[in-house]
Backbone as CSV, one residue per row, in Angstrom:
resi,resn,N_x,N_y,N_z,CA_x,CA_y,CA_z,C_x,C_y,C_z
1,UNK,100.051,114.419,107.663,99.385,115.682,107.581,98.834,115.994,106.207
2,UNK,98.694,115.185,104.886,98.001,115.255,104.026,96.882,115.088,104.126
3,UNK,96.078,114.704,104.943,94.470,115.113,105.254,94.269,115.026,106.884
4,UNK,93.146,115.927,106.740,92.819,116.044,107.955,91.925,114.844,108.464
5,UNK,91.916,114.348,109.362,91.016,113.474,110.056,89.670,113.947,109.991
6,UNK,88.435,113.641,109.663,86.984,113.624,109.395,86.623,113.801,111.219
7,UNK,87.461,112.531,112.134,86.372,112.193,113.237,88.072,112.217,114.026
8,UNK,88.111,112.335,115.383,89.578,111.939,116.093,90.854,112.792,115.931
9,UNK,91.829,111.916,116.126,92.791,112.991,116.156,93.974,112.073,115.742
10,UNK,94.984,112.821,115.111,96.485,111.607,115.095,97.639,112.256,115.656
11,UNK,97.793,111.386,116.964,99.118,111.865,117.510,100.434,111.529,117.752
12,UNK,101.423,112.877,117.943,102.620,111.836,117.497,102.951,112.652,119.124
13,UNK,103.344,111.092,119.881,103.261,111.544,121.600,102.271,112.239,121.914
14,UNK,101.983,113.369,122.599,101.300,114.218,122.971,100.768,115.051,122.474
15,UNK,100.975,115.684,121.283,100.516,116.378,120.375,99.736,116.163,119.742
16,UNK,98.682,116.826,119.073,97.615,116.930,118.222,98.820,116.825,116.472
17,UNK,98.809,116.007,115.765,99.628,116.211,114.514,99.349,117.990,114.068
18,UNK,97.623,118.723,114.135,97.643,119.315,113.394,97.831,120.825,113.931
19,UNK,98.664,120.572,115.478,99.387,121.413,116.503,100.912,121.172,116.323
20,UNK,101.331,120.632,115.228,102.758,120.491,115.572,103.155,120.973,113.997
21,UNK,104.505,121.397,114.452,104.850,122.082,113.238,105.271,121.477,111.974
22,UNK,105.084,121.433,110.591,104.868,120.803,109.314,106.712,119.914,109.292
23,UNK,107.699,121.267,109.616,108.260,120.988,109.158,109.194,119.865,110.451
24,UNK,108.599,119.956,111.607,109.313,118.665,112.601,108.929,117.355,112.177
25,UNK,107.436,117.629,112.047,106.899,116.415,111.202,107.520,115.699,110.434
26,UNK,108.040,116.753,109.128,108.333,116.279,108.265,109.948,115.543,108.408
27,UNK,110.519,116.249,108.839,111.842,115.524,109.643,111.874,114.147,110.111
28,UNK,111.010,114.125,111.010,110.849,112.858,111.515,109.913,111.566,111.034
29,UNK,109.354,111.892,110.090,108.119,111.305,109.345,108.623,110.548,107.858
30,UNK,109.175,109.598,107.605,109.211,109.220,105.782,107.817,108.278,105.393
31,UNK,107.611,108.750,104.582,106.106,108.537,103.715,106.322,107.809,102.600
32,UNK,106.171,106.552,101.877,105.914,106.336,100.607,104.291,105.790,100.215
33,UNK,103.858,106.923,99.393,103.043,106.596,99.198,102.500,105.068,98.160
34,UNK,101.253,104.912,98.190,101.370,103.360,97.057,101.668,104.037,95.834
35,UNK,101.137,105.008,95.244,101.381,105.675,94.026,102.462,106.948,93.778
36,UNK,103.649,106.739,93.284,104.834,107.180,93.737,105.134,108.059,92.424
37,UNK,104.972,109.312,92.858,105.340,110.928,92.203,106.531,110.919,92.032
38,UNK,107.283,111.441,91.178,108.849,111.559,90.992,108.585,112.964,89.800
39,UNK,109.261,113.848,89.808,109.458,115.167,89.508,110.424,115.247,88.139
40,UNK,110.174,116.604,87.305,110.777,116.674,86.318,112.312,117.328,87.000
41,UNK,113.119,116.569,86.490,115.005,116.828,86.676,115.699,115.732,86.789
42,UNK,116.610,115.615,87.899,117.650,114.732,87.148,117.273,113.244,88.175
43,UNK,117.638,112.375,88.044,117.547,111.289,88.992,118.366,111.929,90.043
44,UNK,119.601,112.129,90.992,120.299,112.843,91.899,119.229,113.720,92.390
45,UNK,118.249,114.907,91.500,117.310,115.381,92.089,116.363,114.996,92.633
46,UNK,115.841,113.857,92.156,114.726,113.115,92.204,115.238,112.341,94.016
47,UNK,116.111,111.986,93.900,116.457,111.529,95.315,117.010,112.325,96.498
48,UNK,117.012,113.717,96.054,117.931,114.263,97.139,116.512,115.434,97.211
49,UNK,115.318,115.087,97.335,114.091,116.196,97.336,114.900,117.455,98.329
50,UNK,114.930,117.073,99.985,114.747,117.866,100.473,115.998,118.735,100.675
51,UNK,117.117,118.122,100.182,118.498,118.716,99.304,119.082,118.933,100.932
52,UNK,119.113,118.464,102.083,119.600,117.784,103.380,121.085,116.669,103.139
53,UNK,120.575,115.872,102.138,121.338,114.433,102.471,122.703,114.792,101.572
54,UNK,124.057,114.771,101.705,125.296,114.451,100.821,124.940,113.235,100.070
55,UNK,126.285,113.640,98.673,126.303,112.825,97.857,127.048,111.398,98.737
56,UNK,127.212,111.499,99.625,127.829,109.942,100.145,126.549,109.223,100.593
57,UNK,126.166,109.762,101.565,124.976,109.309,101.743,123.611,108.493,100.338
58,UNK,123.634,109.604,99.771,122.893,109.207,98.071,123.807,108.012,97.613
59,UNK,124.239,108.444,97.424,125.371,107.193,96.893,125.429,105.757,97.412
60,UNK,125.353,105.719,98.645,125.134,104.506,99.415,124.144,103.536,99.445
61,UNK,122.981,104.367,99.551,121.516,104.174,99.584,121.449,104.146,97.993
62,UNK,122.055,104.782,97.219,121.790,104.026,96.023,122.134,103.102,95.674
63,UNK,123.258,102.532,96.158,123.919,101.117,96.312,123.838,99.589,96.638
64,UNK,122.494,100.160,97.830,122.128,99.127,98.811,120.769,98.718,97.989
65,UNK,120.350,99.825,97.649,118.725,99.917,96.879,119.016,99.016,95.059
66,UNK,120.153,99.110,94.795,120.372,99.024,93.193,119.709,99.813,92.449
67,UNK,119.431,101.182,93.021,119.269,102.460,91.739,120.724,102.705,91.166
68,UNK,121.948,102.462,92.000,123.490,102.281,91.163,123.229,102.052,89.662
69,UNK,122.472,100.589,89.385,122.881,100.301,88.003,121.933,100.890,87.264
70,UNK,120.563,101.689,87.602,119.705,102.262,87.244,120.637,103.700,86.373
71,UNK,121.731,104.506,87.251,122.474,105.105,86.851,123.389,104.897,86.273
72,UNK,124.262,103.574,86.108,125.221,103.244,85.373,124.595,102.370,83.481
73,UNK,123.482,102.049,83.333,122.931,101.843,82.388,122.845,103.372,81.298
74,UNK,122.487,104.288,82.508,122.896,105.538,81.306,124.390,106.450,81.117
75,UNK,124.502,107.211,79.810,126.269,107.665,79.973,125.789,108.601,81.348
76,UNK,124.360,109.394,81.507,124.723,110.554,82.474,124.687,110.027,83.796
77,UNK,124.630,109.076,83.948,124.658,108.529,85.525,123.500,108.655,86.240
78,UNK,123.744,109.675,87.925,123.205,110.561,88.216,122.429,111.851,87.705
79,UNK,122.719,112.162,86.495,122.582,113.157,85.743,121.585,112.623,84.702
80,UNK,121.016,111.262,84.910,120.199,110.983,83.614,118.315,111.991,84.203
81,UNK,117.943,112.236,83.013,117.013,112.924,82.870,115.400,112.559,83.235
82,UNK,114.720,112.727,84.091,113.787,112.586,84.653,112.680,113.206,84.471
83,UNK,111.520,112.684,83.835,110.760,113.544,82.813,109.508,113.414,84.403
84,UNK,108.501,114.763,84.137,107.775,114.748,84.994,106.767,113.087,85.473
85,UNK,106.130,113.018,86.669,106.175,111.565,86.481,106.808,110.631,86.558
86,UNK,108.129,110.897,86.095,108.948,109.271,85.903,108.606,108.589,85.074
87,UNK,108.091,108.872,83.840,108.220,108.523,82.628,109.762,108.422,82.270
88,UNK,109.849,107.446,81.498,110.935,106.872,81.049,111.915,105.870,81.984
89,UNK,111.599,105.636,83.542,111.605,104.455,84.101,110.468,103.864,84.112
90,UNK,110.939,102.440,84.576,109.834,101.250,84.870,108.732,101.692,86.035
91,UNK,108.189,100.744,86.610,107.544,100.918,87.544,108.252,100.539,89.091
92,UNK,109.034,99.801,88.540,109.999,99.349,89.574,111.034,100.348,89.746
93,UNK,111.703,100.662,88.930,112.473,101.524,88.889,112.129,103.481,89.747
94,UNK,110.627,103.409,89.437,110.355,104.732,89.992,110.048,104.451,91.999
95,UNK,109.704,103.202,91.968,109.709,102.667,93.225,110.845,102.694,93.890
96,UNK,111.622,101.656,93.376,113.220,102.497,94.111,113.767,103.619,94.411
97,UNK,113.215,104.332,93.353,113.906,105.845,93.506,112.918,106.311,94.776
98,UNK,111.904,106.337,94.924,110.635,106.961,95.815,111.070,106.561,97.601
99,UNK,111.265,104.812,97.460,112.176,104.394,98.584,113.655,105.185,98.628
100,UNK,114.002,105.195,98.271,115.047,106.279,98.051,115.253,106.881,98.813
101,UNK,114.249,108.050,98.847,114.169,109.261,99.334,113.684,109.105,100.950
102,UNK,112.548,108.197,100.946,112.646,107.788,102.669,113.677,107.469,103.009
103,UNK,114.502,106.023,102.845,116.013,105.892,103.427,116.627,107.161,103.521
104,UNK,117.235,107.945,102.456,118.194,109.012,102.474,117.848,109.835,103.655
105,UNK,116.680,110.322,103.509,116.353,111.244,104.737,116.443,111.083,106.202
106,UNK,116.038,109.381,106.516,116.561,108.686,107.894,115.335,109.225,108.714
107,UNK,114.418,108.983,108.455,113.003,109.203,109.538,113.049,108.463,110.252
108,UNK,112.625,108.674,111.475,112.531,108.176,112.650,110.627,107.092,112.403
109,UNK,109.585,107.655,112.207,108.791,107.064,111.927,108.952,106.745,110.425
110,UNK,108.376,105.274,109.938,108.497,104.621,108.677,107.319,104.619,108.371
111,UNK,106.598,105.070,107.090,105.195,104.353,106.820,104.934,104.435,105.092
112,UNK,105.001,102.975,105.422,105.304,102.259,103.877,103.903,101.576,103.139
113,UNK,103.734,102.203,102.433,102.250,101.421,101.340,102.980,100.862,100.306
114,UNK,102.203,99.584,100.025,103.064,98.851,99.265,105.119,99.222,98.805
115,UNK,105.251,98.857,99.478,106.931,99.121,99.442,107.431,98.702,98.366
116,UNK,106.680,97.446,98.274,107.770,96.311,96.944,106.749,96.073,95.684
117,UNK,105.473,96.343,95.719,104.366,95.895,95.120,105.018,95.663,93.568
118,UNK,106.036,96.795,92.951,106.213,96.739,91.635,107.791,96.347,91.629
119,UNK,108.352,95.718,92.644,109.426,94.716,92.653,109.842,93.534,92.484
120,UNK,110.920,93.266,91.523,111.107,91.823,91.457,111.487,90.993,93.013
121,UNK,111.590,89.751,93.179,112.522,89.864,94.435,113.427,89.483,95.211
122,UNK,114.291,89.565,93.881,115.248,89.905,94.388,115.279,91.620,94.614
123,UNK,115.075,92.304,94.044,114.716,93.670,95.051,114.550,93.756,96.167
124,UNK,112.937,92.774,96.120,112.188,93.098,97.189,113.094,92.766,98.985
125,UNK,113.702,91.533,98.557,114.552,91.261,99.066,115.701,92.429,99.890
126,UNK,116.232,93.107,98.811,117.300,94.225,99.322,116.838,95.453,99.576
127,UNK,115.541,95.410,99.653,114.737,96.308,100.687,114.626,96.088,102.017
128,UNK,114.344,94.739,102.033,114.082,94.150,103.415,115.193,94.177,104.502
129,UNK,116.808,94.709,103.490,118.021,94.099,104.185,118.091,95.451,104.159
130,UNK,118.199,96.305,103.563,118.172,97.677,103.588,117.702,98.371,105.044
131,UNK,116.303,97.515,104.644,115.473,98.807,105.733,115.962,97.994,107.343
132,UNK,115.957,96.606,107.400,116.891,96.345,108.759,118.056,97.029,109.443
133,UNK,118.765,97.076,108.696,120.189,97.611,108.784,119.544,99.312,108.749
134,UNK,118.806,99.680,108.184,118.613,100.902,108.606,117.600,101.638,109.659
135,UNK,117.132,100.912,110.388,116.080,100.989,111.606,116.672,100.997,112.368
136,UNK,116.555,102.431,113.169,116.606,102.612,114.729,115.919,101.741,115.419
137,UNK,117.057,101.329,116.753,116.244,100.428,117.736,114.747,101.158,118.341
138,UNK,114.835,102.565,118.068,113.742,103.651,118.774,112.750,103.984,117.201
139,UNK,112.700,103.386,116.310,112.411,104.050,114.862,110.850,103.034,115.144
140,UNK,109.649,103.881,114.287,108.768,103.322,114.383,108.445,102.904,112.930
141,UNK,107.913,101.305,112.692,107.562,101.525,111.208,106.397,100.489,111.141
142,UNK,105.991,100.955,110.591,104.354,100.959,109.848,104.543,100.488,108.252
143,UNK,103.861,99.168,107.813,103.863,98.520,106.497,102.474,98.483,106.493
144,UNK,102.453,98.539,105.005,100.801,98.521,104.689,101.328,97.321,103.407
145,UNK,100.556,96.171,103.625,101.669,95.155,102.561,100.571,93.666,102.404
146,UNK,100.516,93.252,100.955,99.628,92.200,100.550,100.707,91.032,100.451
147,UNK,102.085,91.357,100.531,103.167,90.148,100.826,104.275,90.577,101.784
148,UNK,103.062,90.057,102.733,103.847,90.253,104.668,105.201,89.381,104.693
149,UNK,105.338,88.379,104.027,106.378,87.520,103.981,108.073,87.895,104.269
150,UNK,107.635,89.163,103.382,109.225,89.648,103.148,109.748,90.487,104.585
151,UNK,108.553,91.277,105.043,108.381,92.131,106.464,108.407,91.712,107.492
152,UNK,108.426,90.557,107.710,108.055,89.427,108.543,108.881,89.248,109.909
153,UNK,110.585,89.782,109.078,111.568,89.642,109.880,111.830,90.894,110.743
154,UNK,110.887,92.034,109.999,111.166,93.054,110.817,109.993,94.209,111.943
155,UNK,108.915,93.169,111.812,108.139,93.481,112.276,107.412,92.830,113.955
156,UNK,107.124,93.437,114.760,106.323,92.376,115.732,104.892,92.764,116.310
157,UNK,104.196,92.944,114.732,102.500,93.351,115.325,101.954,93.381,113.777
158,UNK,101.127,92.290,113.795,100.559,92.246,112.402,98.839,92.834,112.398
159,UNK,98.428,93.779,111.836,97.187,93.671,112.014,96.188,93.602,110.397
160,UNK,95.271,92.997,110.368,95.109,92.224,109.248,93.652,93.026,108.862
161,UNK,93.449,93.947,107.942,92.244,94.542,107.900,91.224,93.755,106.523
162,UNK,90.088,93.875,106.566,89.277,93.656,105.316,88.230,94.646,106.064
163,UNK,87.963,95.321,104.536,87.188,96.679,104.739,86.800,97.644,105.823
164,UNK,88.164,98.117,106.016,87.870,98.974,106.788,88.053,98.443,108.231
165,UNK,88.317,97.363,108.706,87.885,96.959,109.630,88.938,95.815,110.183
166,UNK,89.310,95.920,111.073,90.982,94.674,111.715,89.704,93.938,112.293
167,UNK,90.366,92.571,111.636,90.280,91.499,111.413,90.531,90.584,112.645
168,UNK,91.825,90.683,112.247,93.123,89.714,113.120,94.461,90.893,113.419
169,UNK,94.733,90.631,114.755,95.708,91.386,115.678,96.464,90.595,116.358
170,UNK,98.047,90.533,116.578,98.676,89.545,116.736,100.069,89.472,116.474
171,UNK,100.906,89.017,117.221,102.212,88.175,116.737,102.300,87.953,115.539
172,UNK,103.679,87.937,114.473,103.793,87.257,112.942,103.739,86.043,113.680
173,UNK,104.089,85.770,114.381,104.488,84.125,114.167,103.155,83.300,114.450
174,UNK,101.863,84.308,114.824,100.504,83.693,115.142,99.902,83.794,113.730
175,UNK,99.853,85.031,113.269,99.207,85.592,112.192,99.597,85.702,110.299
176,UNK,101.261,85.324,110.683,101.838,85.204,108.964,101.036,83.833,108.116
177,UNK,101.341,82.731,109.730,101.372,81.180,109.109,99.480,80.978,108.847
178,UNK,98.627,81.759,109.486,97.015,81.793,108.717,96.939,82.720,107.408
179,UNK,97.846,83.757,107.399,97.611,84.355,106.111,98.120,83.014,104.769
180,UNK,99.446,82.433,105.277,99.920,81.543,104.129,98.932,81.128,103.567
181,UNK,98.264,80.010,104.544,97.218,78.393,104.379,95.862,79.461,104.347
182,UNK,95.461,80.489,104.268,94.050,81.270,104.116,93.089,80.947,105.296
183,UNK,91.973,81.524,104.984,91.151,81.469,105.938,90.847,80.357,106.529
């Protein structure tokens, strides 16, 4: 629901998105965008936006994610200081935290732009194990991703765009092994 559609409509079941209410949406909806906002306060704030999730929960998902040692590198932990932006983490580091906040919340629909883009990977990796173990058999998720490789295991519909426009539609197991070897 951050922009309106120009032409069509986007629906979630039966509904018109821009007939349904912001905040069911938002419940059921986790978003990371490719370019990932993080707010002036504390890291704990920074992950607990919609202030819903317990510290067990945070805690866990910080665990699985390795924002843990992100917090144990400083004396304040949780409590280390988060300048508007996310200045003063990496790029990786503000990525985790951003994934973060989708896991914690537990959306039912997933929709991920570059997920790992600014991950090492072994990260990228404990995203992949992350977000398995955390997908509903009923959960819908949506990757937007230039290294399908890692997604590979959790996906079964690849669709392959260049400008604007799908390409190739298909099975991974039709469509990963032409992305490898190229056109």
């Amino acid at each position: 629901g951050l922009y309106r559609p120009s032409e069509g409509q986007v629906r979630l079941g039966d509904a018109d998105l821009w007939e349904t209410d912001p905040m069911v949406v938002g419940a059921q909806v986790g978003y990371l965008p490719q370019s990932v906002q993080l707010f002036r306060g504390t890291l704990r704030s920074n992950l607990s936006l919609t202030g819903t999730a317990g510290d067990d929960r945070i805690l866990a998902i910080s665990r699985q994610l390795g924002i843990d040692a992100v917090a144990a590198s400083n004396p304040l932990g949780m409590d280390l200081a988060i300048s508007e932006g996310g200045d003063g983490l990496s790029g990786g580091q503000r990525q985790l935290v951003a994934l973060a906040r989708v896991f914690i919340n537990e959306p039912r629909i997933w929709l991920l732009d570059e997920p790992t883009a600014s991950l090492d990977r072994d990260a990228e990796q404990r995203i992949w194990q992350t977000l398995e173990s955390e997908l509903g058999p009923e959960d819908i998720l949506v990757v937007s991703t230039h290294r399908p490789l890692g997604a590979s295991a959790l996906i079964n519909r690849v669709l392959v765009m260049q400008q604007g426009r799908v390409v190739r539609d298909g099975k991974p197991e039709a469509i990963i092994p032409q992305l490898v070897r190229g056109p």
